[in-house]
C-alpha positions in Angstrom: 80.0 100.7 106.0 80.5 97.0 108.0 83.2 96.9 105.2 85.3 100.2 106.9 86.2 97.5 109.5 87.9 95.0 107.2 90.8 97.9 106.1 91.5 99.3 109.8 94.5 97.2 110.4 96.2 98.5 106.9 95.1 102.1 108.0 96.8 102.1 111.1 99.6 100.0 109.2 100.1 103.3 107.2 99.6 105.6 109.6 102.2 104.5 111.7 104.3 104.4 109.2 103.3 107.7 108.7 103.5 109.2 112.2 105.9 107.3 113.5 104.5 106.9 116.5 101.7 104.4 118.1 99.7 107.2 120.0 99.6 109.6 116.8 98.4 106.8 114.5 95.7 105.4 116.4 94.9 109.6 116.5 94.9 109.6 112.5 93.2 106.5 112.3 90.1 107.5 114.9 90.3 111.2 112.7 90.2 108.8 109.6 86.8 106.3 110.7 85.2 109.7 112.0 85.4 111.2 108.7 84.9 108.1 106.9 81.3 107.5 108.6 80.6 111.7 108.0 81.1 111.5 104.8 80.2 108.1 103.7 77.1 109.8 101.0 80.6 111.0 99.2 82.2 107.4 99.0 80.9 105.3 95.4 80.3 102.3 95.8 81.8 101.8 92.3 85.5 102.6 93.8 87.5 101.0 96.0 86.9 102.0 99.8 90.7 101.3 100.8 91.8 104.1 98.0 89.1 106.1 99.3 90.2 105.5 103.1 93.6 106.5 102.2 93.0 109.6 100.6 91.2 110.7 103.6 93.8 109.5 105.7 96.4 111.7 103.4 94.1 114.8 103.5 94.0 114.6 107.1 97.4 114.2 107.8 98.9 116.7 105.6 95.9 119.2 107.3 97.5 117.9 110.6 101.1 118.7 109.4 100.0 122.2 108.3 98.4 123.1 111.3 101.6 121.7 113.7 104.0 123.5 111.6 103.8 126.6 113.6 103.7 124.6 117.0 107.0 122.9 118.2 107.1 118.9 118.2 109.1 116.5 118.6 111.6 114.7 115.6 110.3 111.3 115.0 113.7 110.2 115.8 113.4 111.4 119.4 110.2 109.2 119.6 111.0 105.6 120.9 111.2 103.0 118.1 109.3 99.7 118.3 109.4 97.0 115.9 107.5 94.3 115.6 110.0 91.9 116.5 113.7 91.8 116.8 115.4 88.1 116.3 118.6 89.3 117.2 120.7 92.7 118.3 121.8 93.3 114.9 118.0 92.8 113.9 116.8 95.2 115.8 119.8 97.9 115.0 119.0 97.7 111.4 114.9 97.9 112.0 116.1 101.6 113.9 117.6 102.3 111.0 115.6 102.0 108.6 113.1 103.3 111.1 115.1 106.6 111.5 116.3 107.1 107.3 112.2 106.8 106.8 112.0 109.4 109.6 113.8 112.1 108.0 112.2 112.0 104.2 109.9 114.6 103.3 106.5 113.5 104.1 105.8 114.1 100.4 108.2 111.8 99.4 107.5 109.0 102.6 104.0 109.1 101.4 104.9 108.3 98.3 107.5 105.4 99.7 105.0 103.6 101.8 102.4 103.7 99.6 103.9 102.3 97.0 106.1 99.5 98.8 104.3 98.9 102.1 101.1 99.0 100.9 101.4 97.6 97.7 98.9 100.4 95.7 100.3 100.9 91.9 101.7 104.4 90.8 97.9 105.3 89.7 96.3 104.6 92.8 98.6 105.9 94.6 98.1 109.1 92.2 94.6 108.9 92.6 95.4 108.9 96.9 97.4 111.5 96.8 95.7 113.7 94.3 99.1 114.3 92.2 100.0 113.1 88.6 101.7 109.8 87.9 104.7 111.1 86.9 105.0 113.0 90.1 104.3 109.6 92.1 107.5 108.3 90.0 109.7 110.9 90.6 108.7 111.3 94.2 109.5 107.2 94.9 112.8 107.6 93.1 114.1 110.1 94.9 112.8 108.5 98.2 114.7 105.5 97.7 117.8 107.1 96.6 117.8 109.3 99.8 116.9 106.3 102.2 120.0 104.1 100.1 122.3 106.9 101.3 120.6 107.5 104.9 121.2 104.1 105.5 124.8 103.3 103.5 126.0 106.2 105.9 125.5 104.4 109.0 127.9 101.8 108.3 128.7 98.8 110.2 130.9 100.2 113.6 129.6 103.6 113.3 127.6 104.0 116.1 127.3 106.6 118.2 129.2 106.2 121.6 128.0 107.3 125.1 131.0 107.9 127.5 130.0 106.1 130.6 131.4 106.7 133.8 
C-alpha cells in the first residue's frame, strides 16, 4: 500500500475537520493507517483507496463518538482554534467562526458538510463513505448549510462577547 502515503495529508485534512482538534486527528488518522494496513486483503484494487480510506476513517470515528458518549469531554468550542493563517484580525475572527458554527452541527450532518465541500467527493461517493442513500447525503448537506448560514448570520458584526476587565 506505498499508495496509503499519497492520501495522508487529505485524511488528516478531514479529520481535523472532523475533531476539531490537532491531537485527536493525528489519533484518528494513526487509528485510520493501522486499520488500513490490517485490513488491506479487504481493499479492491478496482476502487478508489481515498473512498475506501474515508470510510474507515468514518467508521472509526463514529465507533469513537459512541464509545465517548458516556464519558465527559470537552465542546470543540472550548478547544483552542488554529487556522492556517490569519492576514488580518478580522481574518482570523471570521476563521473562529466559521470554526465554532462547524463545531456545533451534528456530526452526521458535519460529515456530510466536509465531505462534500472540503473534500470535493460527489453525493455518491460520499454515499458510498458514509454507507447512507443519496438522498440522505442531500438532505443531510442542506440542512448543514442552512444551520451554519444562521450560526454564522447570528454573530453579527459588533456582537462579540465582552470581558469586563479591571
Amino acid at each position: 500500500m506505498v499508495e496509503l502515503s499519497e492520501h495522508l495529508p487529505r485524511l488528516r485534512r478531514y479529520a481535523r475537520a472532523l475533531t476539531g482538534d490537532r491531537y485527536a486527528a493525528d489519533d484518528l488518522v494513526q487509528d485510520t493507517v493501522e486499520r488500513a494496513l490490517n485490513k488491506s486483503a479487504l481493499w479492491r484494487p478496482d476502487s478508489r483507496l481515498d473512498a475506501w480510506l474515508m470510510t474507515l476513517m468514518h467508521n472509526i470515528f463514529v465507533n469513537q463518538l459512541r464509545t465517548a458518549a458516556g464519558r465527559h469531554t470537552d465542546s470543540l468550542e472550548t478547544l483552542p482554534s488554529e487556522p492556517s493563517a490569519r492576514a488580518t484580525q478580522a481574518d482570523g475572527i471570521e476563521v473562529r467562526d466559521i470554526h465554532g458554527a462547524l463545531a456545533r452541527l451534528s456530526p452526521e450532518q458535519r460529515e456530510v458538510l466536509l465531505l462534500v465541500t472540503l473534500e470535493e467527493y460527489s453525493y455518491d461517493e460520499t454515499a458510498l463513505i458514509l454507507d447512507i442513500p443519496v438522498g440522505t447525503v442531500m438532505s443531510r448537506l442542506s440542512r448543514a448549510r442552512d444551520r451554519m448560514r444562521q450560526l454564522i448570520e447570528d454573530r453579527a458584526p459588533g456582537t462579540l462577547p465582552l470581558k469586563v476587565v479591571k
